[in-house]
mmCIF file of the C-alpha atoms, coordinates in Angstrom:
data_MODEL
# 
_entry.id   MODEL 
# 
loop_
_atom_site.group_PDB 
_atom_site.id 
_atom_site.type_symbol 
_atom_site.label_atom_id 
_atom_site.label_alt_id 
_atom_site.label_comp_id 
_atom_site.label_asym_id 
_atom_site.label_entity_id 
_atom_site.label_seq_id 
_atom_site.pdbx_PDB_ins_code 
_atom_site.Cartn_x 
_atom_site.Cartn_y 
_atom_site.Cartn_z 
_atom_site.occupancy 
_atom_site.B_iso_or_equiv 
_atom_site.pdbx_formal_charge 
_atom_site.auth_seq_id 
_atom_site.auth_comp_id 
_atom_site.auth_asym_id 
_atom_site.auth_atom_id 
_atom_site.pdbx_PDB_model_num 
ATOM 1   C CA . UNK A 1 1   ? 279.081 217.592 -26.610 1.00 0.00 ? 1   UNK A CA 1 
ATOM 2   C CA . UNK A 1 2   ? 278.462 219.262 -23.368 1.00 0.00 ? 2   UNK A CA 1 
ATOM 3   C CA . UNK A 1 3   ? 279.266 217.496 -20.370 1.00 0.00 ? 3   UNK A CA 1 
ATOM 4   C CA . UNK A 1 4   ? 277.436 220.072 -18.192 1.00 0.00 ? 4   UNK A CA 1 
ATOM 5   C CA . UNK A 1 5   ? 274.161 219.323 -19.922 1.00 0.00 ? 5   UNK A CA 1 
ATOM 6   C CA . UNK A 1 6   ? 273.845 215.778 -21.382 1.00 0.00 ? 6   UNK A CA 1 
ATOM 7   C CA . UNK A 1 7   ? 270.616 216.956 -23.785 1.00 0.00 ? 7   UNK A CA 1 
ATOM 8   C CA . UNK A 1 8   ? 272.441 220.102 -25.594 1.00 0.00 ? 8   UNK A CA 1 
ATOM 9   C CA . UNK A 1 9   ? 271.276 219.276 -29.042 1.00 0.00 ? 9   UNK A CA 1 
ATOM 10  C CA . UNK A 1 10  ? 273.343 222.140 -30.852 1.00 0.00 ? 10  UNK A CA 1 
ATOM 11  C CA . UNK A 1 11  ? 275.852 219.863 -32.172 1.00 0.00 ? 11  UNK A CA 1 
ATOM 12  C CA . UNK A 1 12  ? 273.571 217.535 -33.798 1.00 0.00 ? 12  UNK A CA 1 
ATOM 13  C CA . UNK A 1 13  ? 274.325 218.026 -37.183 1.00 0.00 ? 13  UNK A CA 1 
ATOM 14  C CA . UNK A 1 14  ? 270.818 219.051 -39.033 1.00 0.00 ? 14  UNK A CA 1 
ATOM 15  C CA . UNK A 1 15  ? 272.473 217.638 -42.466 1.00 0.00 ? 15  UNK A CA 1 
ATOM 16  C CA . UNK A 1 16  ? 271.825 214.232 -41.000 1.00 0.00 ? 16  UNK A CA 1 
ATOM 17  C CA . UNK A 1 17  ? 269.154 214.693 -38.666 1.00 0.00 ? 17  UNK A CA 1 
ATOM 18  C CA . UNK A 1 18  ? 266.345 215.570 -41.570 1.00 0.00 ? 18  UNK A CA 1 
ATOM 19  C CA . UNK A 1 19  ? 264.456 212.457 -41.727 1.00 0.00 ? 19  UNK A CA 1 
ATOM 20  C CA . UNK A 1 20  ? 265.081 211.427 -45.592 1.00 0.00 ? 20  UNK A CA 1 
ATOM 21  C CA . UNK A 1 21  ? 268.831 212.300 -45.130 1.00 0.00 ? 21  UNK A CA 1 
ATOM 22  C CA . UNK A 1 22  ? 269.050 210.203 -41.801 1.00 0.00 ? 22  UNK A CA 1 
ATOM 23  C CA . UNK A 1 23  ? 267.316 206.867 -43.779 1.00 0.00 ? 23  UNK A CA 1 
ATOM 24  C CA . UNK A 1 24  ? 269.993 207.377 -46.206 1.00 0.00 ? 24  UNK A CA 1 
ATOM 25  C CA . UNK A 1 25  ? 273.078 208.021 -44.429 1.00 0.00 ? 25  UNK A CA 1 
ATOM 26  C CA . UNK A 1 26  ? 271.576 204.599 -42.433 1.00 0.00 ? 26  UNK A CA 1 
ATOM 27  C CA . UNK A 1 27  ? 271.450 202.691 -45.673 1.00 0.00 ? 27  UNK A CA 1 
ATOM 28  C CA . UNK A 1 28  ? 274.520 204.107 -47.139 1.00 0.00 ? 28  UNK A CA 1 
ATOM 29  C CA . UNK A 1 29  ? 276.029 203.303 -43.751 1.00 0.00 ? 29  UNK A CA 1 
ATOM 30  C CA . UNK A 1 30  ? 275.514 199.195 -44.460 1.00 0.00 ? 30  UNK A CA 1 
ATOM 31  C CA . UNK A 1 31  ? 275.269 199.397 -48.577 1.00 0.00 ? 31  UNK A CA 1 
ATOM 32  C CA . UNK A 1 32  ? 277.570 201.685 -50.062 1.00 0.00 ? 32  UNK A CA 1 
ATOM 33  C CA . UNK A 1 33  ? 277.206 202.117 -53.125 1.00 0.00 ? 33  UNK A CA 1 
ATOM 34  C CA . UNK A 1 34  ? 273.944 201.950 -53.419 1.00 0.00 ? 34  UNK A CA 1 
ATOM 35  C CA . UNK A 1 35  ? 271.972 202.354 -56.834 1.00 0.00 ? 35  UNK A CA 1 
ATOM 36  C CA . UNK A 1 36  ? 269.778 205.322 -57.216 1.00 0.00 ? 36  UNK A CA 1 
ATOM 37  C CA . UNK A 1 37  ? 266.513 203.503 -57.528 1.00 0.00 ? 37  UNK A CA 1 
ATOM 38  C CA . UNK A 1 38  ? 267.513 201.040 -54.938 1.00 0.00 ? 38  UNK A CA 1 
ATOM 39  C CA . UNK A 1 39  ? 267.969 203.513 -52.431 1.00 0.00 ? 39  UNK A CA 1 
ATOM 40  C CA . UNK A 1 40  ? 264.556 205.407 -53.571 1.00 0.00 ? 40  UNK A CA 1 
ATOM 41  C CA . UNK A 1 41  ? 263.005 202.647 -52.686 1.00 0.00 ? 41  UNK A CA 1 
ATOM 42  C CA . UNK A 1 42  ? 264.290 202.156 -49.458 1.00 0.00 ? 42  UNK A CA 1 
ATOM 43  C CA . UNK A 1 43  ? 263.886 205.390 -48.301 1.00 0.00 ? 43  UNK A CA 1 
ATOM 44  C CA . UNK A 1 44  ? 259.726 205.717 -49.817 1.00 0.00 ? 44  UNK A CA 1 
ATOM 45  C CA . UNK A 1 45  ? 261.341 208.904 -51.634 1.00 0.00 ? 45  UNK A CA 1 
ATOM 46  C CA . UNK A 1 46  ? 260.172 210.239 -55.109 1.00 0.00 ? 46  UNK A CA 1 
ATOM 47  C CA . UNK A 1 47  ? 263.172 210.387 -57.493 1.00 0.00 ? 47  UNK A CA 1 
ATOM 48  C CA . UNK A 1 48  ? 263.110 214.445 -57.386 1.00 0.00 ? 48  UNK A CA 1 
ATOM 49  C CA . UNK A 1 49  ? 262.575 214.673 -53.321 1.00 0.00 ? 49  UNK A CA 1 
ATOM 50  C CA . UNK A 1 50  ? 265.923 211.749 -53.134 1.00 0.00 ? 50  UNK A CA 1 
ATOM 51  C CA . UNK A 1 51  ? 267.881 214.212 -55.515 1.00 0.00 ? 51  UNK A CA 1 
ATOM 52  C CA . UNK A 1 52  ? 267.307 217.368 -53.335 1.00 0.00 ? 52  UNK A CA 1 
ATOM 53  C CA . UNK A 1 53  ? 268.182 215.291 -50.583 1.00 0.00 ? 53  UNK A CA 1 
ATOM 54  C CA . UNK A 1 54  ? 271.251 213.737 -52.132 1.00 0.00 ? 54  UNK A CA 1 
ATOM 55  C CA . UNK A 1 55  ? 272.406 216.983 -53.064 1.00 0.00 ? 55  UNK A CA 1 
ATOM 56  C CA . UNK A 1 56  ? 272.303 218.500 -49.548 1.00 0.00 ? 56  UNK A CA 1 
ATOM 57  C CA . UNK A 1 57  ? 274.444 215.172 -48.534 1.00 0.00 ? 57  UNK A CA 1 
ATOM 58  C CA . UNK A 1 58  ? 276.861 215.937 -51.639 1.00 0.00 ? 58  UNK A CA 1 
ATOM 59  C CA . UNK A 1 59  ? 277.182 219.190 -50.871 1.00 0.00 ? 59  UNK A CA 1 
ATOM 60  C CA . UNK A 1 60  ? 278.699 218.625 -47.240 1.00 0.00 ? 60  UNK A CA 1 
ATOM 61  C CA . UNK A 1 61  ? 281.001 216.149 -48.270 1.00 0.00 ? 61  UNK A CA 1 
ATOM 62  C CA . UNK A 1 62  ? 278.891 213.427 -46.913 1.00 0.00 ? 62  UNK A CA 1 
ATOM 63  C CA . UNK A 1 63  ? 278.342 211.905 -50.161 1.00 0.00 ? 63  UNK A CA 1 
ATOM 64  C CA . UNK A 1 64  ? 279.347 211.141 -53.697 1.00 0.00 ? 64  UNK A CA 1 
ATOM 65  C CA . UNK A 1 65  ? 277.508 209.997 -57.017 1.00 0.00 ? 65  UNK A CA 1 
ATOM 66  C CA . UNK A 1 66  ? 278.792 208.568 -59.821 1.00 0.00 ? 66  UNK A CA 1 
ATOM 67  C CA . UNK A 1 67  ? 276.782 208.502 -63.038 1.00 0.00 ? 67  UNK A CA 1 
ATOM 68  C CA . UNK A 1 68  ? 277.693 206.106 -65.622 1.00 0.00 ? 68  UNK A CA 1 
ATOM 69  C CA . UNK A 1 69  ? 275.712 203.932 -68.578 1.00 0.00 ? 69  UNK A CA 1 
ATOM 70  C CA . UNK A 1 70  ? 275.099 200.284 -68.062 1.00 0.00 ? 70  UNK A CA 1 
ATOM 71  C CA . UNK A 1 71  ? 274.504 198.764 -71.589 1.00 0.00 ? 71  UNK A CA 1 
ATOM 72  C CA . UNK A 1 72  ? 272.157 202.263 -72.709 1.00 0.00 ? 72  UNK A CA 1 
ATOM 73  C CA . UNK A 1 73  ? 270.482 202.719 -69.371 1.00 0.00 ? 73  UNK A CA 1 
ATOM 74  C CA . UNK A 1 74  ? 271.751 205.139 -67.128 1.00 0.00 ? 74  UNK A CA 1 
ATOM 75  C CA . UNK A 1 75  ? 272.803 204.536 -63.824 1.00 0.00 ? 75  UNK A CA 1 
ATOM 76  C CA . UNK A 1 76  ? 273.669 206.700 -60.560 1.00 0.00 ? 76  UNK A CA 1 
ATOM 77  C CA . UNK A 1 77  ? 275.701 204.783 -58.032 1.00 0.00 ? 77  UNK A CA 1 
ATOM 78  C CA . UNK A 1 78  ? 275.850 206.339 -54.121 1.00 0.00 ? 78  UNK A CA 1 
ATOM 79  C CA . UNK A 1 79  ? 278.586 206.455 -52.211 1.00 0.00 ? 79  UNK A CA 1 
ATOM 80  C CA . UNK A 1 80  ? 279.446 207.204 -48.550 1.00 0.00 ? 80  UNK A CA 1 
ATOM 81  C CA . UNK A 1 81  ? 282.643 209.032 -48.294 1.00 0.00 ? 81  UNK A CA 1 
ATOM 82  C CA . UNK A 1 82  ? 284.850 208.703 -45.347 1.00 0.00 ? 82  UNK A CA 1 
ATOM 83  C CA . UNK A 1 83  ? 283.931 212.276 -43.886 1.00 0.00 ? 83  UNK A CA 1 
ATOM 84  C CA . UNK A 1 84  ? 280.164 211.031 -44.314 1.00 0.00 ? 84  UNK A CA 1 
ATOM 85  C CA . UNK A 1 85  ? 280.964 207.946 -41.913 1.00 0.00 ? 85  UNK A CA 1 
ATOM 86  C CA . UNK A 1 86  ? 282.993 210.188 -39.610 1.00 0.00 ? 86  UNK A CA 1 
ATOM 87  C CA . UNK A 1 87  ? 279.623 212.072 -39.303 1.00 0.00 ? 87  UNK A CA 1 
ATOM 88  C CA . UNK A 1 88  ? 277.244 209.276 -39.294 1.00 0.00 ? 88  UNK A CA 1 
ATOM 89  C CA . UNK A 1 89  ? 279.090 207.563 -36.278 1.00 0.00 ? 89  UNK A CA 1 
ATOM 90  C CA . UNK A 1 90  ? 279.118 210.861 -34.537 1.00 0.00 ? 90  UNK A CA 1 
ATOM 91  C CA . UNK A 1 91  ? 275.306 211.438 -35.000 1.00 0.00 ? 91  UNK A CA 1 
ATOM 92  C CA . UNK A 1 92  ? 274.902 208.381 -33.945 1.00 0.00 ? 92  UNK A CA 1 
ATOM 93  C CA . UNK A 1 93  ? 277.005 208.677 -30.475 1.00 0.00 ? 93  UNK A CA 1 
ATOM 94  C CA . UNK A 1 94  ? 275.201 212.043 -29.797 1.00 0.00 ? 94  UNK A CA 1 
ATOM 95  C CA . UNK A 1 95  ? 271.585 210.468 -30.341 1.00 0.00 ? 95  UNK A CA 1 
ATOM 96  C CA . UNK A 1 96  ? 272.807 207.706 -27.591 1.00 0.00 ? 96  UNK A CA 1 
ATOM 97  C CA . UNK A 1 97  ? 274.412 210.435 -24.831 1.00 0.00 ? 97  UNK A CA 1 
ATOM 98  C CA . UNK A 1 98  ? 271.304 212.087 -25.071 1.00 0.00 ? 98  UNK A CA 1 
ATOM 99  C CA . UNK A 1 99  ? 269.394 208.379 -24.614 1.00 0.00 ? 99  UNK A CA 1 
ATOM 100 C CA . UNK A 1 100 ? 271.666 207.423 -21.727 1.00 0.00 ? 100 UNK A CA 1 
ATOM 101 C CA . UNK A 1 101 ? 270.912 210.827 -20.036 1.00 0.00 ? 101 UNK A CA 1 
ATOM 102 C CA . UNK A 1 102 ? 267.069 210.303 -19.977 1.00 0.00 ? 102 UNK A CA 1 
ATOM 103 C CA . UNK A 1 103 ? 267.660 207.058 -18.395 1.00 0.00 ? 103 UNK A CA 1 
# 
């Protein structure tokens, strides 16, 4: 973060800041794991725009999935990792030094 100029927005990372990917990291952030079709329907996303999404989170490390059967359904569970938390809490300070400086 630059102290010199309080709204630099270079180092908000743009793997969290897409809309979709920001409700989920929030959701994930208070109800990891979360079941596929739960968090669908929290975030208003179709099941193939979720799995783009989820694999853009996946693919930085944010996130994991874990299939598995439950009786003969499938299931995908949704997991925050520890490096997606790391980055959730750091988007979350940069969104509120750039706040405090438009005060």
């Amino acid at each position: 973060m630059s102290e010199d100029n309080p709204f630099d927005h270079n180092d908000i990372d743009d793997v969290i800041h897409g809309r979709l990917r920001l409700g989920v990291m929030a959701y994930l952030s208070a109800a990891s794991p979360a079941i596929f079709g739960e968090l669908r329907d929290k975030v208003g996303a179709t099941d193939g725009n979720l799995s783009t999404h989820l694999k853009k989170l996946e693919e930085a490390g944010y996130i994991t999935q874990e299939k598995r059967f439950v009786g003969k359904k499938p299931q995908t569970r949704v997991f925050l990792t520890d490096k997606g938390r790391k980055a959730w809490i750091l988007w979350i300070q940069r969104m509120e030094a750039i706040m405090k400086a438009a005060e």
